[in-house]
Structure formats: C-alpha cells, structure tokens
TIKOL-815959 format. One line per 2 residues: number of its first residue (from 1); for each residue x, y, z of C-alpha. Coordinates in nm, 2 decimals. Example, Ala and Ser with C-alpha at 12.3 -4.5 7.8 and 13.67 -1.06 7.14 Angstrom:
REM TIKOL-815959
1	1.23 -0.45 0.78  1.37 -0.11 0.71;
//
This chain:
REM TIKOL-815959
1	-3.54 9.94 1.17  -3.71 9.90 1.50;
3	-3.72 9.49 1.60  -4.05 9.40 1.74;
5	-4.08 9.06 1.93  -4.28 8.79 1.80;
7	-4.55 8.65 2.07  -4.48 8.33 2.19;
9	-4.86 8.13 2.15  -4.99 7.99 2.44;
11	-4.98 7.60 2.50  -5.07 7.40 2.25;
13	-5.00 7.04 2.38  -5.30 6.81 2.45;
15	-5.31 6.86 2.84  -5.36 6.42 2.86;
17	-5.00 6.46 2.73  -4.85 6.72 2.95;
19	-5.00 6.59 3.24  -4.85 6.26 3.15;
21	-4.50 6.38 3.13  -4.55 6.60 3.44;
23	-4.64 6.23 3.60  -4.34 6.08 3.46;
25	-4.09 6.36 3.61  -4.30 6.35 3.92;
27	-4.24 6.01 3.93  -3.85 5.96 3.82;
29	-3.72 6.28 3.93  -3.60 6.58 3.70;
31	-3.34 6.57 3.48  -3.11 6.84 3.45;
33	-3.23 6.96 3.08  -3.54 6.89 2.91;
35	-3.39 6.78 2.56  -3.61 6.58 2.30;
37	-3.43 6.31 2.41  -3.70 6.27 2.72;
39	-3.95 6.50 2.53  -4.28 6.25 2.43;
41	-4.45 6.17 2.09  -4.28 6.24 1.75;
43	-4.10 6.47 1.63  -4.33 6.76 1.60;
45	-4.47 6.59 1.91  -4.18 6.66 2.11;
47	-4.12 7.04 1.91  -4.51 7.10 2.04;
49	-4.42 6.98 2.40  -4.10 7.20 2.46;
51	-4.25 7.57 2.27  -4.57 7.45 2.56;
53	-4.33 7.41 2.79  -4.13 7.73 2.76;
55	-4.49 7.93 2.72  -4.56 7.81 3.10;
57	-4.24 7.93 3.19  -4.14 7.57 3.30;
59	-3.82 7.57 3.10  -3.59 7.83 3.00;
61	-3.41 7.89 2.67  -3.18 7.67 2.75;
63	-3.41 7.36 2.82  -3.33 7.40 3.19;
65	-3.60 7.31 3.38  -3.72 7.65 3.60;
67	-3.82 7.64 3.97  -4.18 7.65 3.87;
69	-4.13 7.30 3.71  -3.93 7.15 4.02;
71	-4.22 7.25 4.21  -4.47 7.10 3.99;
73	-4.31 6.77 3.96  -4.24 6.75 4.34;
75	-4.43 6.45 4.45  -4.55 6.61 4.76;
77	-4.65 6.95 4.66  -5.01 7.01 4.54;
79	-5.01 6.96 4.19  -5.33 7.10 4.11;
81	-5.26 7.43 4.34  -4.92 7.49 4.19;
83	-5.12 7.43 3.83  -5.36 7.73 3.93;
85	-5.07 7.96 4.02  -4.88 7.88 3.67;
87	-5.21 7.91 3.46  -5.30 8.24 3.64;
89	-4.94 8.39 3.62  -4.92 8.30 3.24;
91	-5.28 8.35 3.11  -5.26 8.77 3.14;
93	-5.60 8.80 3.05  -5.73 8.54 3.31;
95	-5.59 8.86 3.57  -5.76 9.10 3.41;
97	-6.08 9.28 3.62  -6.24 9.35 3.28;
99	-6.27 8.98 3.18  -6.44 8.70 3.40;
101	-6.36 8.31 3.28  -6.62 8.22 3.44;
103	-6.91 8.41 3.28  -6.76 8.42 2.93;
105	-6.80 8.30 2.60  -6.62 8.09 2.32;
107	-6.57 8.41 2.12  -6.43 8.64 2.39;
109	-6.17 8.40 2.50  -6.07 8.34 2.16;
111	-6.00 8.68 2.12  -5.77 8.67 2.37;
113	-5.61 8.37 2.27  -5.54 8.52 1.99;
115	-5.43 8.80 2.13  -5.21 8.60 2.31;
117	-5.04 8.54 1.98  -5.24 8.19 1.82;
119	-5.36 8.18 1.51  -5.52 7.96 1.25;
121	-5.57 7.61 1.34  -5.36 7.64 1.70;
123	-5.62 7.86 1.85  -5.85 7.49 1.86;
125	-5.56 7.34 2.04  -5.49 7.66 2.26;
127	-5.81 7.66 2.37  -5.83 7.27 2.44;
129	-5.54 7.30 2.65  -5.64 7.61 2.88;
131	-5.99 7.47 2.89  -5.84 7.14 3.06;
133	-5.60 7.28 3.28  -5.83 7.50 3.45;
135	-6.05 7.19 3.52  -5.74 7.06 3.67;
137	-5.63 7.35 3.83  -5.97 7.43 3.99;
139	-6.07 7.72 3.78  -6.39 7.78 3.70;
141	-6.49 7.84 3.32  -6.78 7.93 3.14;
143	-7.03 7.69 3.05  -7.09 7.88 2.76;
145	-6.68 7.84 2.67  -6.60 7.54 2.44;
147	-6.30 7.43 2.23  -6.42 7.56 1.88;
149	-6.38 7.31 1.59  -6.15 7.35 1.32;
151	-6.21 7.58 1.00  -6.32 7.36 0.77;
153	-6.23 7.51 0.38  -6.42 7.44 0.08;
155	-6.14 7.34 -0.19  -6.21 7.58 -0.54;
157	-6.31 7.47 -0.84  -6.46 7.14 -0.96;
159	-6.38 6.86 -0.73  -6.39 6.54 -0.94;
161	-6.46 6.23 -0.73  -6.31 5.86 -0.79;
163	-6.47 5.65 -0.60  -6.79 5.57 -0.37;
165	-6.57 5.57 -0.05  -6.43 5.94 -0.13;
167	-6.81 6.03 -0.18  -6.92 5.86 0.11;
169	-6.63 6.04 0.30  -6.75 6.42 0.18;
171	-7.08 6.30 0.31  -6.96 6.22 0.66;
173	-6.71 6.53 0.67  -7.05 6.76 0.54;
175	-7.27 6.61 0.84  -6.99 6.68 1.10;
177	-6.92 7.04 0.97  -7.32 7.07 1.11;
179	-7.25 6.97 1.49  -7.06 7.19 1.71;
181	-6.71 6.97 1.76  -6.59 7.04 2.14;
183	-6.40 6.69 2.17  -6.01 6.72 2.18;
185	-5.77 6.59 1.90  -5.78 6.24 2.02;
187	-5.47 6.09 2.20  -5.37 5.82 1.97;
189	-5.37 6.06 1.68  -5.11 6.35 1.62;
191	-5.23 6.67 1.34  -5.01 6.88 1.15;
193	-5.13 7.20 1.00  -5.06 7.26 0.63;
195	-5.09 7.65 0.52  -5.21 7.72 0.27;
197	-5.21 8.11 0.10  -5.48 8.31 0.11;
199	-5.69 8.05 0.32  -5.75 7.85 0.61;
201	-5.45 7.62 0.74  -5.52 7.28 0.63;
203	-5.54 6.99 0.83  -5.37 6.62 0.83;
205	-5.40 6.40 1.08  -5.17 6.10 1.18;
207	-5.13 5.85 1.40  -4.86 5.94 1.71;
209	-4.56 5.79 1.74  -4.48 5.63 1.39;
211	-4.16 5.54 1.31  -3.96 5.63 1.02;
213	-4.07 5.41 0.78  -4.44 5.45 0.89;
215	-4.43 5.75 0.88  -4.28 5.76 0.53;
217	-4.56 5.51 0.43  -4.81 5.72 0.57;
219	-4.72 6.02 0.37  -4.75 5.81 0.03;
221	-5.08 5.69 0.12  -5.17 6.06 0.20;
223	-5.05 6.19 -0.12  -5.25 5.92 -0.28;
225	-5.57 5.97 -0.13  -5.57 6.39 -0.22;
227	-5.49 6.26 -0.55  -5.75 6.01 -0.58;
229	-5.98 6.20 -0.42  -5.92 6.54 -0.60;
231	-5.84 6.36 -0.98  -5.48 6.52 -0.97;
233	-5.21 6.34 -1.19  -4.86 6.33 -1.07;
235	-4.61 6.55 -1.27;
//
C-alpha cells in the first residue's frame, strides 16, 4: 500500500510568544538543540512551539536549529526582513499569482490554510499567527482578512441547568457567539482542543504555565463545572 505524507499545519503558536522566544535567543545566543528544556509555556505549550518551529523550517528533525533561525536570532540582522523571507518561503500560497493577501478575504485564506493541512479549531490559531507575522514582517493583508472565531457547538439533547451562574454563563457565551471575535487567545491563558466524533473540536481553556498540582486542580474543577453545569452524575 502506497504511504502518503501527512501535511505538517502551519504555525500555530501565538506570535507574542514566538516573538518572545525569538528575543530571548536573540538576546542569549543559540543553543545547540532546541529541546523542551528551553522550549516556553507548558507542556503542550512547549509541543505547540517546536511542531511551529519545524513548520518555519527553523528547526530540523533533530531539534537543531537551521540557518534560517541563526539568522533570525542574529542581533544585527533585520529581524523583520529575514521574517518576510521565512513567511514568504513557507506560506506556498502567499507565492502564488492567482491569490493576492492583500485583496482577500477571511474565507479564501482559510481555504488555504486548510489546505495547508489545519483543521478544526487550529485553523483560528493558524490564522492568528500568519495574520501577525505579516504585520511584523511588513506584509500587507486584507482588511477584509480576520482571525475567524472558534466553532461554537450546540451540546444535544436537554441541557439541565444547576445554578444562576451557569445560566448567567449561557447568556454571556449566547451574546458573544453574535459579535465577530478577531481578538487572539489571550497570552495569559493556554487552550486545548478536545475532539469530539462527529462534531466540532471542543474547547478548554487554561491558565499558562500551571504547575503540576495546578494543573491537576484545575482539571477537577473542570470536570466539576461540565458536571454541574450539564446535571451529569459521576459513575
């Protein structure tokens, strides 16, 4: 049976945070592998970083760090021209005659993101990214061209609701579904996606960085919210 590649998605990262570890290897110099070790965030903070990393061709499958990353982080080397020649060289569709960035829309460059090999839930982050790091890299994008929101889902069946606060947070999650969200996942906050058959990947959201035991306690109190909120017993 013929083996067919899986695409690689584009970056994902929040761009605040690459650029931030970009600063801090611009600053301290580059170390000869980019382990998880020197990797920012969490866990699946640092697992988001490096597949970014290796999308831009910064870092090989080895977690050496390529030329293209020695000349990003070289303190005096345009950063922001060296950014434009990675973003072009690694964006395919961004080269392509038939497609102009700069007099697009949402819709057709999430169709190329896509294409590109994101799906569900990453597409939002995709297109956060590429959105900021043509800003950066002085490439011009479509007004019209805005990080779409999440999918939000609709649970089935009967929800049955606890308490005035779980009501009071349907309302406020109802009224934001109605505005078009364009702000990035904010800094302080990390989000895992759940999938989930047949639908839309779910969403959590956390705060960065927690340590073991906060993160274990966060989980709990997760768990106990969907419960609450939802009228599921434990088994």
């Amino acid at each position: 049976m013929e083996k067919t590649d899986k695409k690689t998605p584009p970056p994902y990262v929040t761009y605040k945070s690459f650029s931030n570890f970009i600063n801090e290897l611009r600053e301290h110099g580059m170390p000869t592998h980019i382990t998880r070790t020197i990797l920012p965030g969490s866990n699946s903070g640092k697992a988001t970083m490096a597949a970014s990393l290796r999308s831009l061709g910064l870092i090989n499958g080895d977690d050496e760090p390529t030329a293209m990353l020695e000349k990003l982080t070289t303190p005096d080397i345009d950063y922001s021209k060296t950014l434009n020649e990675i973003i072009i060289s690694h964006y395919d569709f961004l080269s392509d005659p038939e497609f102009d960035i700069k007099n697009t829309t949402t819709e057709k460059v999430v169709e190329r993101i896509k294409g590109a090999g994101a799906s569900g839930s990453t597409i939002t982050k995709c297109m956060s990214f590429l959105i900021s790091a043509c800003d950066e890299a002085g490439i011009e994008v479509s007004k019209y061209v805005k990080a779409p929101a999440p999918v939000r889902t609709a649970g089935n069946g009967k929800r049955k609701s606890k308490t005035k606060a779980a009501d009071q947070q349907i309302g406020q999650a109802d009224a934001a579904s109605t505005t078009e969200l364009t702000d990035q996942i904010p800094e302080n906050m990390e989000r895992i996606t759940v999938p989930l058959r047949g639908m839309e990947d779910g969403v959590i959201y956390f705060p960065a960085e927690l340590e073991p035991g906060e993160a274990k306690k966060a989980v709990r109190m997760a768990v106990f919210i969907l419960n609450e909120f939802y009228g599921l017993e434990d088994e």
